[in-house]
N, C-alpha and C positions, 0 to 999 in steps of 0.2 A: 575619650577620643574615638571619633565612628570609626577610623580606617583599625583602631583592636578589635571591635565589636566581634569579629568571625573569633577570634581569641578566645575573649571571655567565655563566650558559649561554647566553645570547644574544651577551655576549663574546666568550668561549670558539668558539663559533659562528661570528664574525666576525671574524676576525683574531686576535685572540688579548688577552690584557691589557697586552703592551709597546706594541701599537698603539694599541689603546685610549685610553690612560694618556695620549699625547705628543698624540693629537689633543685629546682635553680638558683639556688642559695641568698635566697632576700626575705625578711618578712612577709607578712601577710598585708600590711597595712600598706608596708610599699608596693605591694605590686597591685593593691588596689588603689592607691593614686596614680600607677603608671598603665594601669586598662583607665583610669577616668581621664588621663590626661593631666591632671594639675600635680604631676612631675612628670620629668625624663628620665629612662634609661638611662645608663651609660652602655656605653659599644658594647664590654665585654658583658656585662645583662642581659642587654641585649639579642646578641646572639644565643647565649644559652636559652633564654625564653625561646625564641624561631625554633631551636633544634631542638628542645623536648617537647613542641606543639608540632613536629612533626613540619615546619615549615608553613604552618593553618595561614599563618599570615610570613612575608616576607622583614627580613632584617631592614630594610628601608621604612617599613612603615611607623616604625619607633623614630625617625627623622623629624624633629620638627624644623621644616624652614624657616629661613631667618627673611628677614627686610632684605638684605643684599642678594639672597639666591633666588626670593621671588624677582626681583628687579632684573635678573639674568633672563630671567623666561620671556 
């Protein structure tokens, strides 16, 4: 997913994604489907990822829109 990309590299940057992973309490594998995009987060994931990256990227950009909230815009 491009809108993680500052993410990853700020990861990558910082220990690496095994560390990452165990401090915000998910595998390694999931949270590499969830910087690739082929999963979502859940909220409270979520957030813990924003807040130990320090905010690199906001809690919204784990959102993926649906058909009905594009159709809103």
């Amino acid at each position: 997913m491009e809108s993680l990309r500052p993410l990853a590299v700020w990861i990558n940057a910082n220990g690496g994604r095994p560390d990452f992973a165990r401090k915000v309490g998910c595998s390694e594998p999931h949270l590499s489907e969830i910087l690739s995009g082929s999963k979502q987060a859940s909220l409270k994931l979520a957030v813990k990822i924003a807040c130990e990256a320090n905010n690199v990227v906001p809690v919204e950009a784990f959102v993926v829109p649906t058909r009905a909230s594009e159709a809103a815009e």
